[in-house]
C-alpha positions in Angstrom: 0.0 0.0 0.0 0.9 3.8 -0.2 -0.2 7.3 0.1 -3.1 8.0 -1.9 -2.2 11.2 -4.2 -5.0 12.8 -6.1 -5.0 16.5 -7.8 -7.7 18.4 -8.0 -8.7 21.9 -9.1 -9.9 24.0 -5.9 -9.3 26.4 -3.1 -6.6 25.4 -0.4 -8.5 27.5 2.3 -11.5 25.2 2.0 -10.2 21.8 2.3 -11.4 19.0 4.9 -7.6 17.8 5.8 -5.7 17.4 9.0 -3.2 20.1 7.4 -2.9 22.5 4.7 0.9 23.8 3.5 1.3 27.4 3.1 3.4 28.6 0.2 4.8 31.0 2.4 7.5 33.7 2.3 10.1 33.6 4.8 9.4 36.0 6.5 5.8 34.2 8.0 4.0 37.3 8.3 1.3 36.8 5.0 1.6 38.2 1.5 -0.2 37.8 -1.5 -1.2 34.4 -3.6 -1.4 31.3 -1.6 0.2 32.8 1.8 -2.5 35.9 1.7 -5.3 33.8 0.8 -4.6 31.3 4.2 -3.8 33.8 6.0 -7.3 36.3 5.1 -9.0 32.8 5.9 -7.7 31.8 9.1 -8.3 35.5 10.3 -5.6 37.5 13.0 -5.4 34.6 14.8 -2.8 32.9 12.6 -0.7 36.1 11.9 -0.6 36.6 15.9 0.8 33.0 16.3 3.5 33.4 13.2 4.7 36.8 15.1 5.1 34.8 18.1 7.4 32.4 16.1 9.4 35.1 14.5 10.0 36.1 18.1 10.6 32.6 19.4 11.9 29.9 17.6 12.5 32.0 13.9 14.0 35.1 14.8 15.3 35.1 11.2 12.0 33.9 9.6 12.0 30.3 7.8 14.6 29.3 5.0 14.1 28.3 1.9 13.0 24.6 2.0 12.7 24.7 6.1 8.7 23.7 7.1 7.0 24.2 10.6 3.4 24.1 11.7 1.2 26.3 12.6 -2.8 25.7 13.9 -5.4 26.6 11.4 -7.7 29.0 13.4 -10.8 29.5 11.0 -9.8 27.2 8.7 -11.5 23.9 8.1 -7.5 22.7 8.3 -6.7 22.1 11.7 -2.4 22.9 11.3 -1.5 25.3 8.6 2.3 24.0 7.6 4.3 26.8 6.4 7.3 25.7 4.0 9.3 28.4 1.8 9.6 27.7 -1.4 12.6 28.6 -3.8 12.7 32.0 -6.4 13.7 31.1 -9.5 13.9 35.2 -9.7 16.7 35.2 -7.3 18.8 32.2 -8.8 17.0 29.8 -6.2 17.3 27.1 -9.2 18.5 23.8 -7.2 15.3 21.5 -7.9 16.6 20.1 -4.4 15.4 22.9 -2.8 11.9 22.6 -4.0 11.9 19.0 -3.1 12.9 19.9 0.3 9.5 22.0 0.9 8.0 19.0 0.3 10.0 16.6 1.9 9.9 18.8 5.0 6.1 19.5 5.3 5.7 15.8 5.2 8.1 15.6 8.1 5.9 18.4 10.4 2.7 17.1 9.1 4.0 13.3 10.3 5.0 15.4 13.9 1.7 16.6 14.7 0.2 13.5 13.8 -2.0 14.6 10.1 -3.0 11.6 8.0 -4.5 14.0 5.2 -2.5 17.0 4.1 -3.0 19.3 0.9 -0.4 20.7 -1.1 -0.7 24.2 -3.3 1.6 24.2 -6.3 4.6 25.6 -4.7 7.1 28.3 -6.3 4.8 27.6 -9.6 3.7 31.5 -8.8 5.2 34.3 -8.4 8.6 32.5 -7.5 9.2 31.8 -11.6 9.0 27.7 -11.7 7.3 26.2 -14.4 4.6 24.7 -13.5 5.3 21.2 -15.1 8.7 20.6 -13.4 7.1 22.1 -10.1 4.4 19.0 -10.5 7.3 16.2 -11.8 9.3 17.4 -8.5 6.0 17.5 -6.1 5.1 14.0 -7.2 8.4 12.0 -7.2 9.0 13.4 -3.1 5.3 12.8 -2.4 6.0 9.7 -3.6 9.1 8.5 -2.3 8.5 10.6 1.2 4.8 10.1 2.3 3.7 7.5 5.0 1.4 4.5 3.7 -1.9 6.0 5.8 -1.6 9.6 4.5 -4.0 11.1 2.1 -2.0 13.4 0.2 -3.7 15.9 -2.1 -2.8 18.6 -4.5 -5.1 21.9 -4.5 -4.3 23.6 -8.2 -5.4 26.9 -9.5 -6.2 26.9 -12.8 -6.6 24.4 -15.6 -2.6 24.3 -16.6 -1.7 23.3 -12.9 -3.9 21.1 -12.5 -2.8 19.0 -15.9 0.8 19.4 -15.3 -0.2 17.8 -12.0 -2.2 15.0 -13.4 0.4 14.3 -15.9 2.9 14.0 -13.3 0.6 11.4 -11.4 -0.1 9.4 -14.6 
């Protein structure tokens, strides 16, 4: 048996999993795409608790790759795992890198004990991956990295993601 990987076209704030990963920015304080979007959905609650981080155990913020877990507040999620994902834009090209996100999301969302977890389509945005290699990279970690009881899903914006995706899966 292993994980059960699916892709589907949706909105990562409204899905019925144990976790939900943020494509944040390092700094864990919100932005725009993927990271504003969870964070307008979980409401204050969840900036409050990423401040207290930045003043606790990431006084630097989080590095690129690096995951850690957060509670959902509002959201139907109840952790919210924060990973940062590599800038093409900034010579962050090391597919490594991206596979760590991954890798290390999997890692928190084994910690706090999640058996469903979705994924958004990370660095595919406004960090300059394609979306396709994005997808190859997402799968083969998933794959190779992901406990046998863990649902593992990929929430996808748009009709190109969400092919690239199902390619990869294919």
């Amino acid at each position: 048996m292993s994980a059960r990987i699916e892709a589907v076209a949706g909105d990562i704030t409204t899905q019925e999993v144990d976790a939900i990963v943020n494509a944040a920015n390092s700094g864990l304080l919100g932005g725009g795409g993927v990271d504003g979007a969870i964070h307008k959905a979980a409401g204050p609650a969840l900036l409050a608790q990423c401040r207290r981080l930045r003043r606790t155990s990431h006084p630097d913020g989080l590095g690129v790759g690096e995951a850690v877990a957060t509670d959902g507040h509002e959201l139907p999620a109840r952790w919210v795992i924060h990973t940062v994902g590599p800038n093409r834009h900034v010579g962050q090209i090391d597919p490594a890198l991206l596979a760590a996100c991954f890798r290390n999301s999997l890692a928190v969302a084994r910690q706090v004990g999640a058996t469903s977890i979705a994924f958004p389509a990370i660095s595919a945005g406004v960090y300059g991956w394609d979306v396709e290699e994005v997808a190859r990279i997402a799968v083969a970690t998933v794959r190779a990295e992901a406990s046998d009881d863990l649902q593992v899903r990929f929430v996808l914006f748009g009709e190109k993601a969400l092919s690239a995706f199902q390619r990869a899966l294919a």
